[in-house]
C-alpha positions as CSV (number, residue, x, y, z in Angstrom):
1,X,33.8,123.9,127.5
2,X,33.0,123.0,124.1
3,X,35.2,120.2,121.8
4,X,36.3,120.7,119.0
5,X,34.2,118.1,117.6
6,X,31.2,120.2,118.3
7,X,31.9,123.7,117.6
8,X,32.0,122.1,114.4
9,X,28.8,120.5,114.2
10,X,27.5,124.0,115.4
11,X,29.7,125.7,112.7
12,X,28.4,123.4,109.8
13,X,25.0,123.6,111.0
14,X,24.7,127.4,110.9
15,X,24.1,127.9,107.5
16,X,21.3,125.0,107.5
17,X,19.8,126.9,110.3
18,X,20.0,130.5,108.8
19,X,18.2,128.6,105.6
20,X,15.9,127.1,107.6
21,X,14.7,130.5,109.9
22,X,14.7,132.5,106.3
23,X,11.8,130.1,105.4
24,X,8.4,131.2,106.2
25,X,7.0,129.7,109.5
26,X,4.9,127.2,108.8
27,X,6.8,125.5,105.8
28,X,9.2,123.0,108.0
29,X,6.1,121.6,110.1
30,X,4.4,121.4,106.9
31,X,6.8,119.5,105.3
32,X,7.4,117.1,108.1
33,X,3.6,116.7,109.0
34,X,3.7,115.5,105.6
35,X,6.7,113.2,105.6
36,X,5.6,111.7,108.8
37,X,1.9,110.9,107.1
38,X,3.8,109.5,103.9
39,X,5.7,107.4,106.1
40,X,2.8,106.0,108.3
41,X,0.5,105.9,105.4
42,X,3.4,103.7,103.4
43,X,4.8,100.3,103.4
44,X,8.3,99.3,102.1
45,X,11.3,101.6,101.1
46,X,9.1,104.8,100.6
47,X,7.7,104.9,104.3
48,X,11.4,103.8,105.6
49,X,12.8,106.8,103.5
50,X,10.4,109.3,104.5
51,X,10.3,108.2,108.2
52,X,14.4,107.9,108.8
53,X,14.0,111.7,106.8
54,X,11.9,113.0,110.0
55,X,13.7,110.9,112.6
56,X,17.4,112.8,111.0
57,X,16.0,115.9,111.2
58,X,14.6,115.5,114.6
59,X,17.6,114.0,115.8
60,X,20.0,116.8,114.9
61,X,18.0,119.7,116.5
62,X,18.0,117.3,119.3
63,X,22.2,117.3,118.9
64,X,22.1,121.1,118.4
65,X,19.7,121.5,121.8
66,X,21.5,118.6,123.9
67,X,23.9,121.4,126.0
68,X,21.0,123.7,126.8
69,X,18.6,121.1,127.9
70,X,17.5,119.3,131.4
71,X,17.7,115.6,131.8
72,X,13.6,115.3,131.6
73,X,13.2,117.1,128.0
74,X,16.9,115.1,126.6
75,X,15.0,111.7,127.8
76,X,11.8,112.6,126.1
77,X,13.0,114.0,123.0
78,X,15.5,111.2,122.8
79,X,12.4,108.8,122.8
80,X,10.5,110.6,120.1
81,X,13.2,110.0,118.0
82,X,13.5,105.8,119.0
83,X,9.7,105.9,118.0
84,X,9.8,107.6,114.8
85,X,12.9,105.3,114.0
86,X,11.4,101.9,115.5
87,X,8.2,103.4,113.4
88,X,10.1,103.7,110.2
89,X,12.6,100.1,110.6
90,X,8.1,98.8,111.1
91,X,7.0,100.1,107.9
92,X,10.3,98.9,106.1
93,X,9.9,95.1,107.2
94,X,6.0,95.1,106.7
């Protein structure tokens, strides 16, 4: 069963979610394809920002997907996010 704690997340994330399937297909890969080469591309605050920007959004599908995934794909999309964030926390001290 379900806590409280995240049958609210769910709830709060719905509308994000409905915004984000109304959009057309390619635009969210677009836009984070982009983020991720502004952040890699970057030194300093502006490849942090845009990095911890990808690594946030990531992360929460990731919370959103935790319940319905395996232990394999948790482990590995937990590490994708570690990298982008280890990536971004690089380009910030560099």
């Amino acid at each position: 069963m379900r806590t409280s704690l995240r049958k609210s997340f769910e709830r709060n994330s719905a509308p994000i979610l409905i915004f984000i399937h109304g959009l057309p297909r390619a635009t969210v890969l677009i836009v984070l394809v982009g983020l991720m080469f502004i952040g890699l591309v970057n030194t300093g605050i502006i490849g942090f920002i845009a990095l911890m920007v990808v690594a946030t959004f990531i992360g929460w599908l990731l919370l959103l997907s935790w319940p319905l995934l395996e232990p394999r794909p948790k482990l590995l999309r937990t590490l994708a996010v570690l990298l982008v964030i280890v990536s971004a926390v690089v380009r910030f001290l560099n």
